[in-house]
Phi, psi and omega in degrees: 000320169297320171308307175314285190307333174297314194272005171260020171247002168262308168348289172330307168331293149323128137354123164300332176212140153002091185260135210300153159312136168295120181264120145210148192299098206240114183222116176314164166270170195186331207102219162303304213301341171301000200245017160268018170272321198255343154296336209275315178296313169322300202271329157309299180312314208282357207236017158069033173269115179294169185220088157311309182238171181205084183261158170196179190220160183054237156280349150298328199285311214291336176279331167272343151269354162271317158342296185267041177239001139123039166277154175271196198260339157289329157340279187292330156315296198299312166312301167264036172236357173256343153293128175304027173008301184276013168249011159294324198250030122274053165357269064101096124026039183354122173308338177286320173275014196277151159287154201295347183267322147315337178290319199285321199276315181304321203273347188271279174320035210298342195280038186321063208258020174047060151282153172232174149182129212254171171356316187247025180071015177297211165244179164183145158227162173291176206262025195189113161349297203249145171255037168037043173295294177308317170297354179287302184296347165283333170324302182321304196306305212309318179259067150028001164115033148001103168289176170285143200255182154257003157183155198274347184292340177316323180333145137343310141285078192315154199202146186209134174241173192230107169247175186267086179288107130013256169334308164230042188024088161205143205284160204216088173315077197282112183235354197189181138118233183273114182319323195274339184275319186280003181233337129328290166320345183248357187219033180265085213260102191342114177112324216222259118022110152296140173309166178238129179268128171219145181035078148046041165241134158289086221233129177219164195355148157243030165298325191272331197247350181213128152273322176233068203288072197272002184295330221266324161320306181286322177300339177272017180101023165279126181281312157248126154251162156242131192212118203241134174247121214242017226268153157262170195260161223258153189283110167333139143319312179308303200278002145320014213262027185195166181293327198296320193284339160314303187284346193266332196275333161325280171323319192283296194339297201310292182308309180284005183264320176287323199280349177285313193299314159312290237275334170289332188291001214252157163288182154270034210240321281191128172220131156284091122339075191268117141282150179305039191280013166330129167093343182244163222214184166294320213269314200298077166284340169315315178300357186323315191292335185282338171298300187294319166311002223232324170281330158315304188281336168321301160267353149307321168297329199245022191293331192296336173280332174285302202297015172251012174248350174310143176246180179263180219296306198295314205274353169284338199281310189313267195326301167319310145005279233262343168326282237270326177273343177256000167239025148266318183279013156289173183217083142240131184215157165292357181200130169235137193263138183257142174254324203205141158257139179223108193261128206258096201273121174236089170180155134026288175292139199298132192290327155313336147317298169330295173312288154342272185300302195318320184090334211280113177240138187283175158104017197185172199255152171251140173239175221294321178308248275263356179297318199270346155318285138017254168300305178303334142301259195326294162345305220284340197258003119104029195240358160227177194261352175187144207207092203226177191195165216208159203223106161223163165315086197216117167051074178034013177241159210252114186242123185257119172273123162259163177224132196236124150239140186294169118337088182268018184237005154208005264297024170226168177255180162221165164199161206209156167232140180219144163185096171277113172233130187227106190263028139054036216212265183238320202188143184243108175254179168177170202193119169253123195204178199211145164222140168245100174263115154259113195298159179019094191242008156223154168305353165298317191126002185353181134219160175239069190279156178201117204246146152202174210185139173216162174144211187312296178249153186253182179187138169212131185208128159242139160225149164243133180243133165194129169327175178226338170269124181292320164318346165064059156250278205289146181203141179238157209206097172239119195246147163208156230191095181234140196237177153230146145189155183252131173245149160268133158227159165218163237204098172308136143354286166279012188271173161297315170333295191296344117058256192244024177223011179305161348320305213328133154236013170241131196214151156244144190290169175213119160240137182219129168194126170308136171205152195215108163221157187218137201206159187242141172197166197234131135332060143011286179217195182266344187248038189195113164223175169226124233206142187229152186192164181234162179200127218241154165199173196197133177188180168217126186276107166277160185230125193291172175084316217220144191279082188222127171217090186280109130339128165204163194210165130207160178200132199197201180223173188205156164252107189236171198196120169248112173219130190221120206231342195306129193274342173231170180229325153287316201215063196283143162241029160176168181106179158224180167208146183219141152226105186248129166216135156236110170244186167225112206246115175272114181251129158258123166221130206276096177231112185079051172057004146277159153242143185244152191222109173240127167270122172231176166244149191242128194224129150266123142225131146193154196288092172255105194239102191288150340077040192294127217189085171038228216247037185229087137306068148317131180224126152262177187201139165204147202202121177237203183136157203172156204220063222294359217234105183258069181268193204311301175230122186325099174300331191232111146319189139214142190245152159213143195184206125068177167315134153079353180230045201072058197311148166110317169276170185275118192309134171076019179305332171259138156217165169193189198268339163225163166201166209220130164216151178205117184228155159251063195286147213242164166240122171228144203253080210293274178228166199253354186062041187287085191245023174093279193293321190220145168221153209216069193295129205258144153215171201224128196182159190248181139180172208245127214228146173200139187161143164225144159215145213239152181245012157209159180301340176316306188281356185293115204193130171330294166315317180258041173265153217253153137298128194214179161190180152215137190253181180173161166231159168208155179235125178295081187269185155297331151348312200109168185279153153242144181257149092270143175191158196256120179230106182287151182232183159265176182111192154251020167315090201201164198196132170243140188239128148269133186239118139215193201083203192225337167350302196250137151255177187286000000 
């Protein structure tokens, strides 16, 4: 009898059933290279391997956490192969979302080097190439607007990602808060990303210090791991031949150092995943798909081992189950309903600015475009350095935080200009020139600007700008302006001009003229304003040859109307652009020891419109101006001249008191030069030209307007554009130009 009762009280004892081992999934950092991870995963679903834990780091982190948010590995496929992977690395505005005086400041300034100089006047640069704005939004879209959790085990999947504290290189356990934040933070890669600040650390890429996080697997109670390692492998002698491959190997040193040091924690109990990944780079997201098939087969290889961790089809249909249920109680969606906004202002700007520009009203449902529309208006006014928001819970209600950091490398800028054109011929123009923007010099948003510009033409301009309104509809504007530019006029025989400057009837001009103006205008839309404004000006015209120098003044009031829609300003395929000044002006001009004073209207327009068909572009143009108050020598001119402005001639070679132009210009988008962060698209293309200027209204005519064309090849750099190109006028008017910079548009 004793033996029997000891063995129905150990019976007893026991369990009902067996309990399977705890799994988890460990997945390295990588890149592009990260998406042999969602092969890997294919092959766990299709062969019944369960997954308890899912930890990673970097782009391990980011497939693992759309894992433990309950995607399946078909999911996960269609997600990252449906993410812009390099607009993730593009900071940087559209032009089309900029306000039209950003647009106008970006297009003069192409030279864009984030020089800072902060409070005491230094230099500063940012912590980071890219300040990861985009890439935040892109995280957001992957979890739909995931509120914060209080610990990621709440996930379908419990899930832990691994970052880089900054401060004391040392590794950093993401255990809770906003998934899309925690997972930025792990894939921010020091240099390239500005780091994401949580609970007041500075936290970037965890490749250098965890790569492979199996401790962090294991410390949550993992029994088995699997862990696919996607780290490259240090570099030949041979492949040694440059500073970049020094630094690659350095980087490669780190990463494989930490990832040896996991790979020592793992048992034999424990499956290394390796893929083949030779040949796909961090950067290469075209290769994703080839990354995953690469990671499919990696674990194909290795299935007689895996398949001893398979469960059978009923407790996998359980385990999935209860997957599937815990990821219906997530609140992730595409529209969220707001009870309340709350803004985490760290600038300047007043938070009622904030509000205002984000557009966002609590009390109604928002879907995630116009929440991240939102944050790109507020981006877009170039006054931070990053502008994220967060969906969380607090006392049953749904609450949206945004968070604003100022621009921590100024509150001023530097930005540079270069533009050279040369017609390898008579004259060479060019213009080097510089801006200093000091930001929010009020809670509005103020500015201070200070421009100069040296070459061919000269230019010292200071201005303060500032809304007046927090909604940035209404605006004030005070300007002062001192110029050089040199003009040709010529001068029929029988005209009155001619006068006072016989013989010469071809002259060139020195117009230096002081100018001061201040306007008031209303925002229209952010790329449309209208602006009323007065403006004084004083100078003097000298005539090169001959000992002749006019006085001159004016002062009047002007009216202008701006609408700029254009996604490029060189090389545009949609959008339009108008520019109207009308003003009404008293000019004084000093002839013969008189001064003469006639009041007139002076009118500017023009028209820019693109036209696009797949890779064939046409832009018309059309530019008039013109001056009723018709004195000796023109105070406010108009030039025709250069590429594209009547080719063949020499830039501003015609000037007069009115002019008239109309051009087609044709665009062919030859190849795009495609280099993930940036691109530098080549195109090939003419155009057909008609314009004249006349000094008096009489003469103003259709008949005597001159003809032109052009042929060109171009490349659209960051830079600004470059030409080559050939241009005939009539006559024998003719040119061949190197064009680069921004000096001129069209």
């Amino acid at each position: 009898m004793r033996p029997s009762l000891f063995l129905l009280t150990l019976l007893l004892s026991l369990p009902a059933h067996a309990e399977r081992p705890k799994i988890a999934l460990v997945l390295s950092g990588g890149g592009a290279k990260g998406a042999a991870h969602v092969g890997v995963i294919r092959v766990l679903e299709q062969h019944r391997i369960p997954v308890d834990i899912v930890t990673g780091t970097s782009m391990g982190a980011y497939v693992a956490g759309m894992y433990a948010l309950g995607l399946d590995a078909t999911e996960l496929e269609r997600q990252l192969l449906a993410l812009d992977w390099n607009q993730g690395y593009q900071d940087k505005v559209g032009r089309d979302q900029l306000s039209l005086r950003r647009k106008r400041q970006n297009d003069e300034f192409l030279l864009r080097t984030d020089i800072g100089i902060d409070e005491h006047w230094r230099l500063s640069l940012p912590d980071g190439f890219f300040q990861g704005q985009a890439m935040g939004a892109l995280l957001r879209k992957s979890t739909l607007n995931l509120p914060g959790l209080d610990s990621f085990d709440d996930l379908p999947i419990p899930f832990r990602a691994v970052a880089t504290n900054m401060e004391t290189v040392t590794p950093v356990v993401l255990k809770e808060g906003n998934l899309a934040t925690a997972m930025q933070a792990s894939m921010s890669v020091p240099g390239v990303l500005q780091p994401v600040e949580i609970d007041e650390h500075l936290l970037a890429d965890g490749g250098v210090v965890n790569n492979m996080p199996v401790d962090v697997a294991r410390s949550l109670g993992a029994d088995i791991i699997i862990a696919v390692d996607i780290g490259d492998a240090m570099l030949s002698r041979q492949q040694l031949d440059g500073a970049l491959a020094m630094i690659s190997q350095l980087t490669n040193y780190l990463t494989r150092s930490s990832t040896e040091r996991q790979i020592a924690l793992m048992s034999a109990d424990d499956i290394l995943i390796t893929p083949a990944i030779e040949g796909i780079g961090v950067g290469d997201f075209a290769l994703m798909p080839e990354a995953i098939r690469r990671g499919e087969a990696a674990a194909l290889a290795l299935l007689p081992r895996l398949q001893g961790l398979a469960l059978s089809e009923a407790d996998y249909y359980a385990y999935q189950s209860d997957k599937l249920d815990r990821r219906a109680k997530l609140q992730r969606a595409d529209a969220v309903y707001l009870d309340r906004i709350e803004v985490v202002n760290r600038s300047r700007l007043s938070d009622k600015v904030v509000r205002d520009v984000l557009g966002v009203v609590p009390g109604r449902f928002h879907q995630t475009k116009d929440l991240e529309d939102g944050v790109r208006r507020l981006y877009a006014l170039d006054a931070f350095e990053r502008v994220s928001y967060r969906i969380e819970e607090e006392e049953g209600e749904q609450l949206l935080r945004v968070q604003t950091s100022e621009k921590g490398w100024g509150p001023g800028f530097v930005d540079l200009k270069f533009a050279l054109e040369d017609d390898f011929s008579n004259r060479s123009n060019y213009e080097i020139g510089a801006q200093f923007r000091r930001t929010n010099v009020n809670m509005l948003g103020g500015e201070w600007l200070l421009e100069t510009t040296f070459g061919s033409n000269k230019r010292l301009a200071s201005e303060i700008y500032t809304p007046i309104v927090t909604d940035y509809d209404a605006f004030w504007k005070l300007r002062g302006e001192y110029e050089q530019r040199r003009r040709n006029f010529f001068f029929e025989p029988d005209e009155p001009q001619a006068e006072l400057f016989r013989p010469l009837t071809n002259l060139e001009f020195d117009y230096t003229t002081w100018r001061l103006n201040t306007e008031l205008g209303y925002n229209l839309r952010p790329w449309s304003e209208l602006a009323f404004g007065v403006q004084g000006l004083l100078g003097d015209i000298e005539a090169r040859n001959i000992d002749r120098r006019l006085k001159v003044d004016s002062v009047g009031p002007y009216l202008r109307f701006g609408y700029d829609t254009l996604d490029n300003v060189f090389f545009p395929t949609r959008g339009a652009a108008v520019e109207i000044q009308l003003g009404y002006y008293r000019n004084g001009l000093e002839v013969d020891g008189g001064r003469e004073r006639i009041t007139g209207l002076d009118y500017e327009l023009e028209l820019l419109r693109p036209y696009r068909r797949d890779r064939h572009t046409f832009i018309g143009k059309l530019a008039l101006g013109g001056s009723s108050a018709e004195q000796e020598v023109p105070v406010f001119a108009r030039s025709l001249g250069g590429l594209f402005n009547l080719s063949g001639y020499q830039r501003d070679q015609l000037n007069g008191r009115y002019s008239g132009f109309g051009g087609l210009l044709y665009h062919y988008r030859w190849f795009d030069n495609d280099f993930g962060a940036f691109r530098s698209p080549v195109y090939l293309g003419g155009s057909l030209e008609r314009g004249g200027v006349w000094n008096t209204g009489a003469e103003v005519s259709w008949e005597s307007a001159l003809m032109a064309a052009s042929v060109f090849i171009g490349v659209d750099t960051n830079w600004g554009p470059l030409y080559l190109a050939y241009g005939q006028g009539e006559g024998d008017k003719s040119s061949v130009y190197l064009y680069f910079g921004n000096l001129f548009s069209f």
